[in-house]
C-alpha positions in Angstrom: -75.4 -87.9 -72.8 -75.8 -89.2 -76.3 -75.7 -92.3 -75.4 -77.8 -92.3 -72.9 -81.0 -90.9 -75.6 -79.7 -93.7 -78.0 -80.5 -96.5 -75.5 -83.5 -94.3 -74.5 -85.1 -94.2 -78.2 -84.1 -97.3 -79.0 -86.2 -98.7 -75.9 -89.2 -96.4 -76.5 -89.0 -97.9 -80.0 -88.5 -101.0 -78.9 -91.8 -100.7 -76.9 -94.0 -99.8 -79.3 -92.9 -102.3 -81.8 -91.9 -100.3 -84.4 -89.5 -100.3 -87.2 -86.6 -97.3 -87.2 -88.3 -96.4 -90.8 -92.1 -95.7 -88.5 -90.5 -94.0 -85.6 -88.9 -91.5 -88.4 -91.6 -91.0 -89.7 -93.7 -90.9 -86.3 -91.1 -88.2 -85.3 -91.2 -86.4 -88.4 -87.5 -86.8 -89.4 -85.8 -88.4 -91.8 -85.0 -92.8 -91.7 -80.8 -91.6 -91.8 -81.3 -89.0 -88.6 -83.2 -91.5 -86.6 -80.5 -94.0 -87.1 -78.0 -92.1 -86.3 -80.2 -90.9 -83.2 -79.9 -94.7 -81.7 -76.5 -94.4 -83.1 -75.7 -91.5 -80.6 -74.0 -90.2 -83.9 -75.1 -87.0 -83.9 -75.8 -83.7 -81.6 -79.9 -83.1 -82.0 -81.1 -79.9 -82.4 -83.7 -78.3 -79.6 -86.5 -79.3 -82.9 -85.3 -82.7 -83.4 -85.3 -83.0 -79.7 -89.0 -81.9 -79.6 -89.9 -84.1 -82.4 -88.8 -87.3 -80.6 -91.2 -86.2 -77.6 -94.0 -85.6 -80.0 -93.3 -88.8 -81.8 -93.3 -91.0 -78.9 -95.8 -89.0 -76.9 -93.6 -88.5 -74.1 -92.2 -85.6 -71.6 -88.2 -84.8 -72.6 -87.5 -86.2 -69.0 -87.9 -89.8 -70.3 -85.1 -89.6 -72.9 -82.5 -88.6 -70.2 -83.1 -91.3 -67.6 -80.7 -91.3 -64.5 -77.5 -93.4 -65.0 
């Protein structure tokens, strides 16, 4: 599952062009947590999780794609 938001992020990232140091702060977190994020290095909280949709503008269901 954690990998699975890693390549996610990474990809919505990706998309938009930005750096991991924008997205942080796009997401309101800090540079370290959104690395380890697209590390799949860490278990998000139900607010971090909300401030990745926020950040990137989209609905939860596009961080968990299907395998």
């Amino acid at each position: 599952m954690q990998a699975r938001l890693a390549t996610a992020v990474r990809r919505l990232r990706e998309e938009r062009g930005w750096t991991q140091e924008e997205a942080a702060h796009r997401c309101g977190m800090t540079t370290r947590l959104f690395q380890r994020v697209e590390g799949a290095d860490v278990n998000l909280t139900f607010t971090s999780l909300a401030r990745l949709c926020e950040g990137f503008e989209v609905d939860v269901a596009l961080l968990f794609p299907s395998p």
